[in-house]
C-alpha positions as CSV (number, residue, x, y, z in Angstrom):
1,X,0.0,0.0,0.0
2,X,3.0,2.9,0.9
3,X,4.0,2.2,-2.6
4,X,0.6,3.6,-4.2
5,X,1.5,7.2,-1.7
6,X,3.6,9.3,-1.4
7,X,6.5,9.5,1.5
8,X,5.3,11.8,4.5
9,X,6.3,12.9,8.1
10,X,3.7,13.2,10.8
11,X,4.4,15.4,13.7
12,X,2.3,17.0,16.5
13,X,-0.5,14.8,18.5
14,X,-2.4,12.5,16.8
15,X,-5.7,14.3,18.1
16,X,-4.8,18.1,16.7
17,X,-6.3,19.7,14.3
18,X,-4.9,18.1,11.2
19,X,-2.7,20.6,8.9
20,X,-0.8,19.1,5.5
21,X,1.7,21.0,3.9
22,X,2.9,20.8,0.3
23,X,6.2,21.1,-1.4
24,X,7.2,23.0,-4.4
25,X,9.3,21.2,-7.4
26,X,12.5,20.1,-7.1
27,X,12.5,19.6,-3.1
28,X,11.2,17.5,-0.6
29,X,9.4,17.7,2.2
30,X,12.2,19.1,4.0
31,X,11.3,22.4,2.8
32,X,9.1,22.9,5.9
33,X,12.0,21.9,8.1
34,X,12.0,25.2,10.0
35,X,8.3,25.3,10.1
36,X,7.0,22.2,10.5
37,X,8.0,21.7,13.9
38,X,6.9,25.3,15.4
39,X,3.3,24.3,14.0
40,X,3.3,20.7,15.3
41,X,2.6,22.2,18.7
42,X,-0.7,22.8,17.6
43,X,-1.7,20.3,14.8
44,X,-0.9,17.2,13.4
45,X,1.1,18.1,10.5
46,X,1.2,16.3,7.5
47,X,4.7,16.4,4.9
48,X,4.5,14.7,2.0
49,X,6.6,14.3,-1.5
50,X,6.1,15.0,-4.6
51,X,6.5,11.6,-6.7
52,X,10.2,11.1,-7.7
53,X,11.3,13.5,-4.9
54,X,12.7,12.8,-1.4
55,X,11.2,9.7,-0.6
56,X,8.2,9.0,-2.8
57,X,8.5,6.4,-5.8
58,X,8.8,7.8,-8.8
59,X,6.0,5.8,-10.3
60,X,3.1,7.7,-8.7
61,X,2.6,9.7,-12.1
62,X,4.0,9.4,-15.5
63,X,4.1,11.4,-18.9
64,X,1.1,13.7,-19.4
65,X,0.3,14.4,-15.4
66,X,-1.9,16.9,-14.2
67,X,-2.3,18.7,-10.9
68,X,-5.2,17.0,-10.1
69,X,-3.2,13.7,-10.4
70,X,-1.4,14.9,-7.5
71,X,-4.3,16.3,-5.4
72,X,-5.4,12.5,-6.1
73,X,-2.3,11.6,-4.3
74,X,-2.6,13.9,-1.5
75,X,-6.6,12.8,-0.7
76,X,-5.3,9.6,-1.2
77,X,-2.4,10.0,1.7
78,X,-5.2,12.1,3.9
79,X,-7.6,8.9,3.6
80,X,-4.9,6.1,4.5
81,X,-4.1,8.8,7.8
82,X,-8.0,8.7,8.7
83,X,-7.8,12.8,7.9
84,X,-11.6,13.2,6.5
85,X,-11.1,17.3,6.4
86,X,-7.8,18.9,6.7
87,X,-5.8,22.5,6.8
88,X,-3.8,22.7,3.6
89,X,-0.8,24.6,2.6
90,X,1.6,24.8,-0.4
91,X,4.4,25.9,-2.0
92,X,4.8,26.9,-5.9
93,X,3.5,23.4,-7.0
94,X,2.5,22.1,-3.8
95,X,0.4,25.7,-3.9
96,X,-1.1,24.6,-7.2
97,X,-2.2,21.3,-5.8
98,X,-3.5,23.2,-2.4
99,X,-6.0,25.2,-5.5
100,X,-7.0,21.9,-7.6
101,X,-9.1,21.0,-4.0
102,X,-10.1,24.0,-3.1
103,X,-12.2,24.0,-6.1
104,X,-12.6,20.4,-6.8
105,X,-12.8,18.9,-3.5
106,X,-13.9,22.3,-0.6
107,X,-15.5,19.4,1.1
108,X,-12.3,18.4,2.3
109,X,-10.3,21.2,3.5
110,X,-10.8,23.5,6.0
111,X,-8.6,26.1,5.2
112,X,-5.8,27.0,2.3
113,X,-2.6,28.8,1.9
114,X,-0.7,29.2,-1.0
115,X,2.3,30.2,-0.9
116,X,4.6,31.6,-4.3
117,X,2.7,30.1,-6.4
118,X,0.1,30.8,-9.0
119,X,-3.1,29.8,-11.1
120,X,-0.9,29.4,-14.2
121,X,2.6,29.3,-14.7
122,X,2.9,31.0,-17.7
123,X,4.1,29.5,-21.1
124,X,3.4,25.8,-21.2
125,X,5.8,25.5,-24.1
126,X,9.0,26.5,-21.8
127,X,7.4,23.4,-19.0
128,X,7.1,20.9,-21.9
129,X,10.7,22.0,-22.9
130,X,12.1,22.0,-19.9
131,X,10.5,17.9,-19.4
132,X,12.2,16.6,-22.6
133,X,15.1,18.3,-21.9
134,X,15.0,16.6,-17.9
135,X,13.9,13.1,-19.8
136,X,16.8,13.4,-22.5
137,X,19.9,14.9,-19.9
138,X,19.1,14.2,-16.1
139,X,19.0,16.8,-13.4
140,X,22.4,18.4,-13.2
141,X,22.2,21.0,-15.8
142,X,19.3,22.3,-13.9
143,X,20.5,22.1,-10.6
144,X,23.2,24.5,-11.3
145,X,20.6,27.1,-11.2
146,X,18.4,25.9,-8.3
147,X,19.9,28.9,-5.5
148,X,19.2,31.3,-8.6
149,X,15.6,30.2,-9.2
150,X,14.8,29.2,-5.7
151,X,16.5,32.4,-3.5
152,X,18.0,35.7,-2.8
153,X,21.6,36.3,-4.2
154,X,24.1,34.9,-1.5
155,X,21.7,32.8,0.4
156,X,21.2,28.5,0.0
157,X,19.6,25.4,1.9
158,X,22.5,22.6,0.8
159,X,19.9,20.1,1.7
160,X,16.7,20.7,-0.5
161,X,19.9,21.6,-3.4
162,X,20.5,17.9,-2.8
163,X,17.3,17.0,-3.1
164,X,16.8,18.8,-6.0
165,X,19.8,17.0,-7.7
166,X,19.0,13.4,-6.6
167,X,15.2,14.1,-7.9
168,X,13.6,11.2,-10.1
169,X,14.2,12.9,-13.7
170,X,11.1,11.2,-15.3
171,X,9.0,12.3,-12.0
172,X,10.4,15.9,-12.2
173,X,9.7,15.8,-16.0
174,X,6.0,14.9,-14.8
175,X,5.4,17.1,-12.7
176,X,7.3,19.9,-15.1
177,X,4.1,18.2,-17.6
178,X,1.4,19.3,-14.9
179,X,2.4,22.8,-14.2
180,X,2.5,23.2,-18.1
181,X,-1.6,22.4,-18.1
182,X,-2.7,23.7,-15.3
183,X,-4.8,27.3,-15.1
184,X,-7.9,27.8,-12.8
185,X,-7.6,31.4,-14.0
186,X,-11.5,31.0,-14.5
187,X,-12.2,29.0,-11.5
188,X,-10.9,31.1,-8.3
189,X,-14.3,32.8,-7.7
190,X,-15.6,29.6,-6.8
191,X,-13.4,29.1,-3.7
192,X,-15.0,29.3,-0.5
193,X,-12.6,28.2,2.0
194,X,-10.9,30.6,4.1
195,X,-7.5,31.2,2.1
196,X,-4.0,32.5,2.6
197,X,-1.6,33.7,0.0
198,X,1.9,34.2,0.4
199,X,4.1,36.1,-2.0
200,X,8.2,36.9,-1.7
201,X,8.9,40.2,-3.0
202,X,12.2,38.8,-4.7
203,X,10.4,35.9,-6.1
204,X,11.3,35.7,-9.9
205,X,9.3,32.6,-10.4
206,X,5.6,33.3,-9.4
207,X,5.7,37.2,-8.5
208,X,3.5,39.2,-5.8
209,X,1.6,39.8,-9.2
210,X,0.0,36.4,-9.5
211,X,-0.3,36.0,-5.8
212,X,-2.5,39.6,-5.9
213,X,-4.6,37.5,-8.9
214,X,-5.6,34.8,-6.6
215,X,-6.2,36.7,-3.7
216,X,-8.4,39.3,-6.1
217,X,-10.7,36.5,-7.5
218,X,-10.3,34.7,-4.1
219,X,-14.2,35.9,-1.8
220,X,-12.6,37.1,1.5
221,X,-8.7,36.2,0.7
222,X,-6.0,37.2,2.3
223,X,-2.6,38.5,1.0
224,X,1.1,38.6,2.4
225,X,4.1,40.0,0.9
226,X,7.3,39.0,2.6
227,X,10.2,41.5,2.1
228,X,13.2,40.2,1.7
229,X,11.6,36.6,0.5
230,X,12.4,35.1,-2.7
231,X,10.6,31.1,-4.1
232,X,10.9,28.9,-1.1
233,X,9.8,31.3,1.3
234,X,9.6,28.8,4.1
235,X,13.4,28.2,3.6
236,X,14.7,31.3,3.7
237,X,11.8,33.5,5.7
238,X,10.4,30.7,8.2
239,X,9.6,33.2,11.2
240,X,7.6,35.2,8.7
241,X,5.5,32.4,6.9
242,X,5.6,30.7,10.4
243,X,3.5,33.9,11.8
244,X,1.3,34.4,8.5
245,X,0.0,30.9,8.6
246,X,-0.4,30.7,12.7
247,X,-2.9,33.9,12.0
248,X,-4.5,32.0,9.2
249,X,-5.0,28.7,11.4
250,X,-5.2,29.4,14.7
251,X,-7.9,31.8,15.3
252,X,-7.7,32.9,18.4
253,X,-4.3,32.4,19.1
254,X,-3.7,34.6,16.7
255,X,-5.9,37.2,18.3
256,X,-4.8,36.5,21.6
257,X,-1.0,37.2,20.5
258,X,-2.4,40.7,19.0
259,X,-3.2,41.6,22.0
260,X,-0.4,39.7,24.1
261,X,1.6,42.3,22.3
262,X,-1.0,45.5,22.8
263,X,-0.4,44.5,26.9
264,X,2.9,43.6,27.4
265,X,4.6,45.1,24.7
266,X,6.8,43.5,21.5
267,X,9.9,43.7,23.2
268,X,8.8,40.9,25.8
269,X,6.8,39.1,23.7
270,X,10.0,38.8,21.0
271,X,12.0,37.8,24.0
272,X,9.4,35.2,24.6
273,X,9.2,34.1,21.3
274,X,12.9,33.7,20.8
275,X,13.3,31.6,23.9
276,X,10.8,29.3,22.4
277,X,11.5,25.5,21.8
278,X,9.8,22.4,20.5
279,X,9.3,21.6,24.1
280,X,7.9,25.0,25.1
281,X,6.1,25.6,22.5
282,X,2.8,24.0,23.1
283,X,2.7,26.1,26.8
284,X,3.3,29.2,24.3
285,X,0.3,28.5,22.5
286,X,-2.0,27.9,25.3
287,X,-1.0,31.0,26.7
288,X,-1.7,32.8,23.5
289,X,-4.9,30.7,23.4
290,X,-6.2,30.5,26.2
291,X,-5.1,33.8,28.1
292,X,-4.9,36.4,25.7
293,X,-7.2,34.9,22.8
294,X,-9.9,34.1,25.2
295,X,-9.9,35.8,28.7
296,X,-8.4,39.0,27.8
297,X,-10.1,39.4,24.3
298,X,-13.6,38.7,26.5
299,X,-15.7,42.2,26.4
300,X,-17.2,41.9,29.9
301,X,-14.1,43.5,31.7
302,X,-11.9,45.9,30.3
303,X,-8.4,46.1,30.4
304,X,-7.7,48.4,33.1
305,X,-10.0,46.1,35.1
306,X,-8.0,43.0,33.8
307,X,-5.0,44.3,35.3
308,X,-6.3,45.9,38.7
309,X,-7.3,41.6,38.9
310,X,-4.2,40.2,37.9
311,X,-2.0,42.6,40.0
312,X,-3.9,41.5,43.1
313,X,-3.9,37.7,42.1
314,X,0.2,37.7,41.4
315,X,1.0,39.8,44.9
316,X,-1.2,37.2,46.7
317,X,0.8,34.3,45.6
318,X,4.3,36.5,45.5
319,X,5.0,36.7,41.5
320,X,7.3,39.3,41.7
321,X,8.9,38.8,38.3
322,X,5.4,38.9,36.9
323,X,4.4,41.5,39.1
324,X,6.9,43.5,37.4
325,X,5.9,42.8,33.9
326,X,2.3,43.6,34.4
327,X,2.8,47.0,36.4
328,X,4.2,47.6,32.7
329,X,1.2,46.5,31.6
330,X,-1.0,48.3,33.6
331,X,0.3,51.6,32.7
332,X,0.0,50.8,28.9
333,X,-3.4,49.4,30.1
334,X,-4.1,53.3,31.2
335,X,-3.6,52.5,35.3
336,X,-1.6,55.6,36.5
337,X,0.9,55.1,39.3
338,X,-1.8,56.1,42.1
339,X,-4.0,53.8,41.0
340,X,-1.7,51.3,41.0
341,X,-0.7,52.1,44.7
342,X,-3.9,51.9,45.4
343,X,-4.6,48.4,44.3
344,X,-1.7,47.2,45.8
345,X,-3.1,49.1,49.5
346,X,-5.7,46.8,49.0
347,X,-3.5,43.4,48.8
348,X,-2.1,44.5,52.0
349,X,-5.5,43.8,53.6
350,X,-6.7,40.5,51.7
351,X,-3.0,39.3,51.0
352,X,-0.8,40.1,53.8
353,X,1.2,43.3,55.0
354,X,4.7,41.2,54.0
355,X,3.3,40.6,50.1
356,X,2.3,43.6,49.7
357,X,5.3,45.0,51.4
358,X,7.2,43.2,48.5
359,X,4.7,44.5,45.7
360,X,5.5,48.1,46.4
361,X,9.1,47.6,46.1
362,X,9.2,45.6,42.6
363,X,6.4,48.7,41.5
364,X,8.1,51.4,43.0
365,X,11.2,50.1,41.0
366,X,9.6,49.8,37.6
367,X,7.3,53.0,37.9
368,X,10.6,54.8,38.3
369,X,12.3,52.7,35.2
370,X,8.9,53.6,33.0
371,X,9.6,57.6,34.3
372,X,13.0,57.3,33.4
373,X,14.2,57.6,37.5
374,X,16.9,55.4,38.8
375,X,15.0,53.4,40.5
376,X,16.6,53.5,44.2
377,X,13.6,54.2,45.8
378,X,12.3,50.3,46.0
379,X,14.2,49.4,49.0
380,X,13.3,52.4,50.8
381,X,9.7,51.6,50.1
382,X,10.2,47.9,51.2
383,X,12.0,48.7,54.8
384,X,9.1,51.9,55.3
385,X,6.4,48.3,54.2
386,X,8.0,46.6,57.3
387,X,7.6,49.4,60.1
């Protein structure tokens, strides 16, 4: 049966949301490689190969394939993993593939981003040229312009230039045969699922300009330019597609890290983010989840109220590197410092005289840091808490 799919890698728990991401010609699934991962916190991602790349058997398709011959591949993989609907993103032709099911098969996806690709790749003539060529000479001449096509001057992933050379040349030259027929020019109006697209500035392959076409004809689509980004985008940008497709998928994570930021500021929440490991990284997303996309998004209380709660509730269990970090908050929150003092009077009543002795130090120091003071008043303010 693994003969008649192609090669994947499944990460993340078997119970998330299920997410399967697409590669573009020429490499394997280790195009996600600095993606993949970060999103497995949250979903059960799904990487697959293109037939004749990586490790998928170069017999999956044959002379004269089509786009939807490999969207028959991917629903194929998606029903042998039990996936009934599924998250989908793609690059270049793994984008393509990603667009063949949004309008063939919407039934089965519950979301899309595409990622430098396009509706049609332009002359079919220069595809079909480019197969014989492939059929007739192997890989190598090609290869020599794969960091050209695929990236920025000066910058290369060795790996997926492996790939690219070790690639089945009668699978590449099928594949090279579906991007020459495929066009759903005239079918993007008829997408309904929520959809992504992705475009690198520098990209000389599929430009911001066909991107914009999708995501013109595309109901409600959404579109991303990444500076800086030239065809494997994921490669060579991975914090930036990594944060365009968490926004697309995750709802209100997404929302919640909006305003994770609006409280506590980008500076912390980069620090955060750049501490981040495959181990930490599911806490990170509860947090953003859970905290900020649910409890602090929730109308009932403002902010200002939010924070006059969660100063009280961090003194009463003796927080104080917390405390500090959401005095911060407060003030962007619009508590001034007398307010704050106030609040914290309070916890000396319900929380003890020694906690609250404690919170009007770590305050007193970072009101005076936020006024731009030195900040030596703290331990006066402690040893006037204890008399």
């Amino acid at each position: 049966m693994t003969e008649t799919l192609p090669h994947h890698l499944a990460e993340g728990p078997a119970s998330a949301p299920p997410l399967l991401l697409g590669p573009s010609l020429g490499t394997s699934y280790a195009l996600w490689d600095a993606v993949a991962p970060e999103l497995s916190a949250a979903h059960r991602v799904v990487r697959w190969d293109l037939p004749g790349h990586g490790g998928s058997p170069p017999g999956l398709i044959g002379p004269g394939a089509t786009v939807g011959d490999l969207a028959a591949l991917v629903l194929a993989l998606a029903d042998a993993l039990g996936l009934g609907r599924f998250a989908y993103a793609g690059v270049s032709l793994g984008g393509a593939v990603g667009l063949h099911l949004a309008v063939h098969h919407p039934e089965r996806l519950t979301s899309l981003a595409v990622l430098c690709s396009s509706a049609h790749f332009g002359n079919g003539t220069a595809w079909r040229e480019r197969a014989r060529r492939v059929r007739d000479e192997g890989m190598a001449w090609l290869v020599e312009s794969a960091d050209a096509r695929w990236f920025t001057p000066g910058f290369s992933v060795p790996r997926l230039v492996r790939d690219h050379r070790e690639a089945d040349p009668g699978a590449y030259a099928a594949c090279c045969d579906a991007l020459a027929a495929f066009d759903l020019r005239d079918r993007l109006g008829e997408i309904t699922v929520p959809t992504l697209l992705v475009a690198g500035r520098e990209d000389p392959a599929t430009p911001p300009a066909h991107l914009r076409e999708i995501a013109d004809a595309v109901p409600g689509a959404t579109l991303v330019e990444l500076p800086g980004a030239s065809h494997l985008a994921p490669a060579q940008c991975p914090a930036a597609v990594l944060s365009a497709l968490r926004t697309q998928l995750d709802g209100p994570a997404a929302g919640g890290m909006a305003v994770r930021r609006e409280v506590l500021g980008d500076a912390h929440v980069d620090r955060a983010q750049a501490r981040q490991t495959p181990f930490t990284a599911r806490f990170q997303d509860f947090v953003s989840r859970y905290a900020w996309g649910e409890i602090w998004t929730d109308p009932t209380l403002s902010r200002r109220e939010r924070s006059m709660i969660t100063l009280t509730a961090l003194v009463a269990h003796g927080h104080d590197d917390e405390l500090a970090m959401h005095v911060r908050a407060a003030r962007r929150n619009g508590l001034t410092a007398q307010e704050i003092g106030a609040v914290l009077l309070q916890t000396a009543v319900y929380c003890g005289v020694p906690a609250a002795n404690s919170a009007f130090a770590t305050a007193q120091r970072v009101l005076a840091e936020e006024d731009g003071e030195d900040g030596k008043g703290g331990e006066d303010a402690r040893a006037e808490g204890r008399g």
